[in-house]
N, CA and C atoms as an extended XYZ file, in Angstrom:
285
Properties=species:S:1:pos:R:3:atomname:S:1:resname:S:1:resid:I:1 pbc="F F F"
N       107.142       70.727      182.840 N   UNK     1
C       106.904       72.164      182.832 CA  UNK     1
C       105.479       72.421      183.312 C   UNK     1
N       105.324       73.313      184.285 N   UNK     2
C       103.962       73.343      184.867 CA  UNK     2
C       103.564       74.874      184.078 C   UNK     2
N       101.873       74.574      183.701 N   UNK     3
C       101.282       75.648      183.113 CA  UNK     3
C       100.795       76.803      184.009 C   UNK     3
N       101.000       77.848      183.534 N   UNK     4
C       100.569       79.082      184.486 CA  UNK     4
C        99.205       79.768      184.090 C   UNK     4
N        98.762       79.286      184.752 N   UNK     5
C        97.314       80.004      184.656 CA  UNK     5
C        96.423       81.342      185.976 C   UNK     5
N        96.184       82.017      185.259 N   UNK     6
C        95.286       83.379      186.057 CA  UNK     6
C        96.661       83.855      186.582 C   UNK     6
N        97.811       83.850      186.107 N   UNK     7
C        99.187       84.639      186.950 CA  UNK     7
C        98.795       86.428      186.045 C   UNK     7
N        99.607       86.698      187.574 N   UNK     8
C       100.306       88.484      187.122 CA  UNK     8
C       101.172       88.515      186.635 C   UNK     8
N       101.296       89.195      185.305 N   UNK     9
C       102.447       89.667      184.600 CA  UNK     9
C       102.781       90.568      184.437 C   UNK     9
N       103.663       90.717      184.452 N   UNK    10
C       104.508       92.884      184.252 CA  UNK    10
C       104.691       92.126      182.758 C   UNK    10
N       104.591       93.340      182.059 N   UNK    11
C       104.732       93.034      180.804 CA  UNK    11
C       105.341       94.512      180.629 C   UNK    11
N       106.693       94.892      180.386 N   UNK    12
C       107.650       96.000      179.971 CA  UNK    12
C       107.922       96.198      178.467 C   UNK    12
N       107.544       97.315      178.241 N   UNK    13
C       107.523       97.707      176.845 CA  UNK    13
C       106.245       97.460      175.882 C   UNK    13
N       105.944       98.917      175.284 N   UNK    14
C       104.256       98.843      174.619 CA  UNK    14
C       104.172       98.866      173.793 C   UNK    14
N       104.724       98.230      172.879 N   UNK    15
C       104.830       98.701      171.383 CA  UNK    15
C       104.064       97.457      170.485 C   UNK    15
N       104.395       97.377      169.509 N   UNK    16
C       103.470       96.590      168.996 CA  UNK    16
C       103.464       95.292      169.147 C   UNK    16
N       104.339       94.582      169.692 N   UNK    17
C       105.396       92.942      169.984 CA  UNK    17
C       104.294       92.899      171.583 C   UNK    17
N       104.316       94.595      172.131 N   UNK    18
C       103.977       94.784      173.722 CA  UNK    18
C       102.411       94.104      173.389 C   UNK    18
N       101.464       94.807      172.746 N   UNK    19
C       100.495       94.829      172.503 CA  UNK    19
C        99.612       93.751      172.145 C   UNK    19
N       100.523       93.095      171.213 N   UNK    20
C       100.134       91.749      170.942 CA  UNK    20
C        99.720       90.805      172.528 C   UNK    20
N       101.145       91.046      172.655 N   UNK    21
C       101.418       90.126      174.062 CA  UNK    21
C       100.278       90.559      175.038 C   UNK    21
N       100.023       91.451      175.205 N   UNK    22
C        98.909       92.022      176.435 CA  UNK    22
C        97.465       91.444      176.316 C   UNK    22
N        97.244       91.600      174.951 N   UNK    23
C        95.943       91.360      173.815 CA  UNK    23
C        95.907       89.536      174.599 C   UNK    23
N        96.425       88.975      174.183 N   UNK    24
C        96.538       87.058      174.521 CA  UNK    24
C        96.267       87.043      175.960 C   UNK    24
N        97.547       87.610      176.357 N   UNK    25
C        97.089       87.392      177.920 CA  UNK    25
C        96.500       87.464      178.414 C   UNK    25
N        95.952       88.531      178.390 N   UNK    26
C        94.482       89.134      178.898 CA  UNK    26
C        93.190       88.259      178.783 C   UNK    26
N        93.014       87.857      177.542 N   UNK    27
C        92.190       86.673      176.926 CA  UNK    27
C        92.325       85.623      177.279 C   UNK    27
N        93.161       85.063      178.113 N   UNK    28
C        93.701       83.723      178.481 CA  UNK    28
C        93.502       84.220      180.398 C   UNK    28
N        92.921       85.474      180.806 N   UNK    29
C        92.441       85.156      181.988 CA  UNK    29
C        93.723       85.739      182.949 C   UNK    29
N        94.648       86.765      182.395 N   UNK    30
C        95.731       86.525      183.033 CA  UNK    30
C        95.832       88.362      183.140 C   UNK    30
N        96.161       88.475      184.455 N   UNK    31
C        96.215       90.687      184.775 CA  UNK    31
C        97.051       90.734      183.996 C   UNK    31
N        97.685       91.731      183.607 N   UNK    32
C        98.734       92.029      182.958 CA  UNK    32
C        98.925       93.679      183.308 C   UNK    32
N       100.261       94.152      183.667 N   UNK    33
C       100.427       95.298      184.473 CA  UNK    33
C       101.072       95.792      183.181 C   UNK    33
N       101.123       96.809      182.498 N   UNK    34
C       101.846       97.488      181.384 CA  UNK    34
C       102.335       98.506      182.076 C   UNK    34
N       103.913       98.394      181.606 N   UNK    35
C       104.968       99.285      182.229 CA  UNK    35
C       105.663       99.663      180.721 C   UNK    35
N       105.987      100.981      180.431 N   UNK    36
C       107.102      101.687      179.008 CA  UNK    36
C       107.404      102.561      179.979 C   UNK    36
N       108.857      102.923      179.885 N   UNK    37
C       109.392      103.950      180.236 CA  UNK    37
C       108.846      105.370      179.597 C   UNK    37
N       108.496      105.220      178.703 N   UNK    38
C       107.155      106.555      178.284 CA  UNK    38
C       105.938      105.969      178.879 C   UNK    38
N       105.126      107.067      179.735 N   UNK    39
C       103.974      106.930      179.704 CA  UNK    39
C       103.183      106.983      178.842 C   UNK    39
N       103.683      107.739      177.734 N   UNK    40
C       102.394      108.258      176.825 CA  UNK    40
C       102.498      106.967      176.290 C   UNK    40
N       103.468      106.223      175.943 N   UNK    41
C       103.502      105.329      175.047 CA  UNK    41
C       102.295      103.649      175.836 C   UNK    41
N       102.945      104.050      177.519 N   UNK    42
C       102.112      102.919      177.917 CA  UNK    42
C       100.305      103.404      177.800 C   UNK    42
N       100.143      104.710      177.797 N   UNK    43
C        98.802      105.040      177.869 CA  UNK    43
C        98.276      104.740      176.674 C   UNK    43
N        99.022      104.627      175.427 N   UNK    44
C        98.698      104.774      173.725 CA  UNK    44
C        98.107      102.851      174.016 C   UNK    44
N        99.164      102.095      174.494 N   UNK    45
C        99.144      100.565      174.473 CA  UNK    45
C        97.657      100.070      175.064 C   UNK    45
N        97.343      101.158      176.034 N   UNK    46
C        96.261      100.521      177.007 CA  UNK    46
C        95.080      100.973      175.919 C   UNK    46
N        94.821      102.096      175.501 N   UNK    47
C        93.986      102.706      174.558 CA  UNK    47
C        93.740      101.339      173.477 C   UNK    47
N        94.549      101.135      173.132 N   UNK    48
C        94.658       99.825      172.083 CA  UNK    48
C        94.221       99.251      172.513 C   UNK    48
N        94.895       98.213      173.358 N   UNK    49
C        93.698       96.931      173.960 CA  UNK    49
C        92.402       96.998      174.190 C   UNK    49
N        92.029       98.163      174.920 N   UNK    50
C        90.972       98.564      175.218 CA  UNK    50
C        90.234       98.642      173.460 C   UNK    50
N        90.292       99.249      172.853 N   UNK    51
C        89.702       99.119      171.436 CA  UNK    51
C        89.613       97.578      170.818 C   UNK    51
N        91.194       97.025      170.673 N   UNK    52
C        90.321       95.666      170.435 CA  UNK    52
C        89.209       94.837      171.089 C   UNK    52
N        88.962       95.072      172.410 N   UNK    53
C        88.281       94.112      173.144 CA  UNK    53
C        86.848       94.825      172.596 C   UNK    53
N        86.588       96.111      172.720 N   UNK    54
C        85.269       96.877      171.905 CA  UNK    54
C        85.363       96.707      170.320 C   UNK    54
N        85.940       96.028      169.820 N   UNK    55
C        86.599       94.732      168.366 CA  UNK    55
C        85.327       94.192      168.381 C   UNK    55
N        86.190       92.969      169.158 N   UNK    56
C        85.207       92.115      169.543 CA  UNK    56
C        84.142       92.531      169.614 C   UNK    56
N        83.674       92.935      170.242 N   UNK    57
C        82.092       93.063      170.907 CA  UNK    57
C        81.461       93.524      169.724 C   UNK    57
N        82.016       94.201      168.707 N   UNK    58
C        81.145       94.916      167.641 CA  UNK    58
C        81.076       93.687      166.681 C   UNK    58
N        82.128       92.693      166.578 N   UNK    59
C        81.492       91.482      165.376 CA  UNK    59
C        81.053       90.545      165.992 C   UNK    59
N        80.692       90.271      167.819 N   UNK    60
C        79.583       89.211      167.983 CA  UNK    60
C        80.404       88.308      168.852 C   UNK    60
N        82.158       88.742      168.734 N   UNK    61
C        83.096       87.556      169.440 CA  UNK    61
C        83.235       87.740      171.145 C   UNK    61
N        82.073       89.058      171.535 N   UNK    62
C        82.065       89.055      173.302 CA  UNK    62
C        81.381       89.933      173.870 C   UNK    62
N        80.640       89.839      174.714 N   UNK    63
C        79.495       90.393      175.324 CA  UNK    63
C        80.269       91.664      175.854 C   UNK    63
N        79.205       92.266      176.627 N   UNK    64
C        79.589       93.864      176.905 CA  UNK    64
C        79.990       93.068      178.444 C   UNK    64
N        79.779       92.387      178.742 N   UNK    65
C        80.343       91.897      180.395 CA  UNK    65
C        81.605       91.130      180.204 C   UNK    65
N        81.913       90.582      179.333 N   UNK    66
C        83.551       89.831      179.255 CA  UNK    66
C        84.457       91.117      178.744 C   UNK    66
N        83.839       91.747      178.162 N   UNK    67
C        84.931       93.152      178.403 CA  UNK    67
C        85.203       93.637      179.012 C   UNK    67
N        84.505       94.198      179.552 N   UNK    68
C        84.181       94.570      181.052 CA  UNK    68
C        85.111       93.979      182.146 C   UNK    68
N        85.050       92.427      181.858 N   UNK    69
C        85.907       91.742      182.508 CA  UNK    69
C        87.340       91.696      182.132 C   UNK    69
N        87.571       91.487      180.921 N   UNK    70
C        89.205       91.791      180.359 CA  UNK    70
C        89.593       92.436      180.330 C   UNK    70
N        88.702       93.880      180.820 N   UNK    71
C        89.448       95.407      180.522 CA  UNK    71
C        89.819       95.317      182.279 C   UNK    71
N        89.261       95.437      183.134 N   UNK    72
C        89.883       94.921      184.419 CA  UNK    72
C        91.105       94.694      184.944 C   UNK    72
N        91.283       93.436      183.491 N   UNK    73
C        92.252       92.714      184.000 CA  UNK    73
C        93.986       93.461      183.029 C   UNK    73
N        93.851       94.719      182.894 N   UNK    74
C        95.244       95.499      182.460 CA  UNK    74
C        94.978       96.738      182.870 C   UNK    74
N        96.385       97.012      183.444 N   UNK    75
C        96.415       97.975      184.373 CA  UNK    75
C        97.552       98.691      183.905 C   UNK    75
N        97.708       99.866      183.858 N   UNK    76
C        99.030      100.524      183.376 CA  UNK    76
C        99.792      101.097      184.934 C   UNK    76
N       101.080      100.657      185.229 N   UNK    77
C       101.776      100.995      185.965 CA  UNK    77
C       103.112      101.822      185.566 C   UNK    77
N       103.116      103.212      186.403 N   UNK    78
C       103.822      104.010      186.459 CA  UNK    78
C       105.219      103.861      187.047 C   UNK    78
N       105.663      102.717      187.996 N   UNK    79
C       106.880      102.380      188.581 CA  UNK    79
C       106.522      100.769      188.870 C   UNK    79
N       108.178      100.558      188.678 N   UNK    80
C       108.345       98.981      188.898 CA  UNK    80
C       108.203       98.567      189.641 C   UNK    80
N       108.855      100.116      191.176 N   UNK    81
C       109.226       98.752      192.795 CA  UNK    81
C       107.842       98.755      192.988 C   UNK    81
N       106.966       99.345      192.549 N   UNK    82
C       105.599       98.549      193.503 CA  UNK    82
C       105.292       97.343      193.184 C   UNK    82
N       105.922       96.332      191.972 N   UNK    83
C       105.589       95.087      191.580 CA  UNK    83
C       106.578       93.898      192.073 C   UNK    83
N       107.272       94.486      192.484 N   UNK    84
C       108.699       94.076      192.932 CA  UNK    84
C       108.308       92.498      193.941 C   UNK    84
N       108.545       91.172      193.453 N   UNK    85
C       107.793       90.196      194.216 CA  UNK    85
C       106.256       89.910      193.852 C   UNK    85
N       105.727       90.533      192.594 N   UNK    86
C       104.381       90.449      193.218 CA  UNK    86
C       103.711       89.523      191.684 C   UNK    86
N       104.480       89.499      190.957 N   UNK    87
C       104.106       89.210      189.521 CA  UNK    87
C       104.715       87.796      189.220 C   UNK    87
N       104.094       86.765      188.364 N   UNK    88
C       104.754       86.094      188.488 CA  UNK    88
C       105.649       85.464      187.544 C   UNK    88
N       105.164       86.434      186.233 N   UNK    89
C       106.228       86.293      184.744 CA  UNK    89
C       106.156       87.796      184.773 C   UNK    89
N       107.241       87.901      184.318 N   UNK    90
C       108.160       89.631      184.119 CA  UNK    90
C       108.098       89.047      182.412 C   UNK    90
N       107.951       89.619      181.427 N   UNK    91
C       107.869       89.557      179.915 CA  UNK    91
C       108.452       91.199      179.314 C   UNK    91
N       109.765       91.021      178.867 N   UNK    92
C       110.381       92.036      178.278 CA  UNK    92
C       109.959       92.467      176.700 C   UNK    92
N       109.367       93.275      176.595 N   UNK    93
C       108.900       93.298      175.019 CA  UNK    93
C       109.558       94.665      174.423 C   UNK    93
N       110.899       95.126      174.767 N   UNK    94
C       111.724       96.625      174.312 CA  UNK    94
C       112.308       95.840      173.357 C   UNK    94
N       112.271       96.977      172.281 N   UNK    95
C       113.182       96.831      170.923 CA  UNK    95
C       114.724       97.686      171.128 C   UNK    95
């Protein structure tokens, strides 16, 4: 089994299973595209991550530039076909 490292992931569905999942990835160096069929819900998910990573930074676990850098690396996408081919784990996280 070969390890995947710095890949794009669509990661579908934002909920809290979503969130988790985004949170790791992200930390492990990896884009992660957040797609919910609600926007508000994918905008609520990105809000989140974005707060934990300013987590971190407030107890000492990451500089204001590796945030900077992990926040980068998640992107909230509004439609699928633009990813269509381009990602290289699809991760279903709907309840």
């Amino acid at each position: 089994m070969s390890q995947l490292t710095h890949a794009d992931i669509l990661l579908v569905g934002t909920g809290v299973m979503g969130i988790g999942i985004a949170q790791v990835a992200i930390l492990h160096a990896h884009r992660v595209f957040l797609y919910d069929k609600n926007q508000q819900a994918t905008q609520k998910a990105y809000l989140k991550v974005i707060d934990y990573l300013h987590h971190l930074g407030s107890i000492g676990q990451m500089t204001s530039a590796e945030i900077k850098q992990f926040a980068e690396n998640l992107i909230v996408v509004e439609e699928l076909g633009a990813l269509k081919g381009a990602v290289a784990l699809v991760i279903e996280a709907v309840s």
